[in-house]
C-alpha positions in Angstrom: -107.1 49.3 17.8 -108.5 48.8 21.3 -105.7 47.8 22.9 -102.3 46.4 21.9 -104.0 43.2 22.6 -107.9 43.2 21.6 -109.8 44.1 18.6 -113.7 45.2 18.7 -115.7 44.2 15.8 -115.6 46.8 13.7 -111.8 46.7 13.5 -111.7 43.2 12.9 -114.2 43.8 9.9 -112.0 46.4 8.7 -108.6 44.6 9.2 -110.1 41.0 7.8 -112.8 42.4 5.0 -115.2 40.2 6.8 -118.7 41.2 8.3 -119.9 41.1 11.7 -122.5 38.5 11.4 -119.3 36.4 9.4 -117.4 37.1 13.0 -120.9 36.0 14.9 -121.2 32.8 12.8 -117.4 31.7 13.8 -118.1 32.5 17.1 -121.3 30.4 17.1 -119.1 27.5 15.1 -116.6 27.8 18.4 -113.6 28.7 15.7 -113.2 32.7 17.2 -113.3 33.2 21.3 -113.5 36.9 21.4 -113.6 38.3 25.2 -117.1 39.3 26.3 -117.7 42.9 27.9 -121.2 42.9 28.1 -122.6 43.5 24.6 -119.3 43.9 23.4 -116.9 41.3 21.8 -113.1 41.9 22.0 -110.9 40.2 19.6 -107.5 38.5 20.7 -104.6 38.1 19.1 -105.0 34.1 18.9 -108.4 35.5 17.6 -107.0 36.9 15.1 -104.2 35.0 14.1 -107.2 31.9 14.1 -109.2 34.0 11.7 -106.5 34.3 9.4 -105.9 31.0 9.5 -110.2 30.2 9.0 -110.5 32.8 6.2 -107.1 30.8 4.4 -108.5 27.7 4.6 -111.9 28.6 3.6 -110.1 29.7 0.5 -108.7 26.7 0.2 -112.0 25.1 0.3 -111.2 23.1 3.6 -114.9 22.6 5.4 -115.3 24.4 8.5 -115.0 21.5 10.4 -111.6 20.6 8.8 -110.7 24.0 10.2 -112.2 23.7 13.3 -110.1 20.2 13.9 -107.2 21.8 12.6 -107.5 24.9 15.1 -107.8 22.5 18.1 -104.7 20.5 17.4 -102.5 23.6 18.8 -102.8 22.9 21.9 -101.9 19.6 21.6 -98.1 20.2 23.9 -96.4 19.0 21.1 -95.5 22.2 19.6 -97.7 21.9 16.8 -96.2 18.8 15.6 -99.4 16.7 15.4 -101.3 19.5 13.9 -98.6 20.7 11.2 -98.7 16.8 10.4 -102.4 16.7 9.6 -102.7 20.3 7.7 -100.4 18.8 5.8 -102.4 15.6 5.0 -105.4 17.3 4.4 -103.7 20.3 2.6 -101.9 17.7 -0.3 -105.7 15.6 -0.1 -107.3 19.2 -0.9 -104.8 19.5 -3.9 -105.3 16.6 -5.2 -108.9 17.6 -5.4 -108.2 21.0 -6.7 -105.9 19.5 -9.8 -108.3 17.4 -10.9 -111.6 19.9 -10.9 -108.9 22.1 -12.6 -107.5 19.8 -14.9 -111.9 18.5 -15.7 -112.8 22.5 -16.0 -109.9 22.7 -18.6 -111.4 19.6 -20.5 -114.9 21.2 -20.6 -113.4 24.8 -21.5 -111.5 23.4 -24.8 -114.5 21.2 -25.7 -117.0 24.5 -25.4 -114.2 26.3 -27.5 -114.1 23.3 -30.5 -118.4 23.7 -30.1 -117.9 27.5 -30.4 -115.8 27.3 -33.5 -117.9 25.0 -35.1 -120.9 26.9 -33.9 -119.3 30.3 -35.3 -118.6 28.0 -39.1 -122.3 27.0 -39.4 -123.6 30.3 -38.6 -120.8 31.6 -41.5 -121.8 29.2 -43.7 -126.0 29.7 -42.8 -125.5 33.1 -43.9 -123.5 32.7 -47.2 -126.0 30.4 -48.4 -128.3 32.7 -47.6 -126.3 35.7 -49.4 -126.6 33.7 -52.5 -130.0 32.7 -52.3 -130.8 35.9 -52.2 
């Protein structure tokens, strides 16, 4: 590490599994503030604790504008108060969302499975009438 206090790039890529032009884009999307030294882009620690954050949320398939609201809610005075309250609204929305796509992908993987077994029975029975025409 750089310093006790700033990541370059390259460490953040390493520490994050992320790439540079990931890093760039947040930057451009005014999510990550790194410290500019000329050409170079030193990470902070609220940079990284904010990517940490971005990268969870992305997995969480919050749009990068949920995130970006989110982020800007901590420096609300309020000790994170008002944004705890809405990560939390949007977090139990999000899983709402996520139960049903699960609960609709487990529909459409039992009724593939009931088309696959009858599937695999006319195939059986294709071929033993063919065995006996034979």
């Amino acid at each position: 590490m750089t310093t006790d206090q700033t990541m370059t790039i390259r460490e953040m890529c390493d520490s994050f599994d992320v790439t540079p032009r990931t890093l760039r884009f947040y930057e451009a999307k005014e999510l990550l503030f790194p410290v500019r030294q000329g050409q170079k882009r030193l990470f902070t620690r609220r940079d990284r604790a904010r990517l940490k954050l971005i990268l969870r949320g992305k997995r969480f398939g919050f749009s990068l504008e949920e995130i970006r609201q989110l982020l800007d809610l901590y420096d609300m005075g309020d000790q994170q108060q008002t944004q705890l309250h809405k990560t939390y609204e949007i977090a139990q929305a999000r899983l709402r969302d996520m139960v049903k796509q699960r609960d609709e992908l487990n529909a459409a993987i039992a009724e593939l499975e009931e088309q696959l077994t009858w599937g695999e029975k006319m195939i059986a029975s294709m071929n033993q009438h063919k065995r006996a025409a034979e």
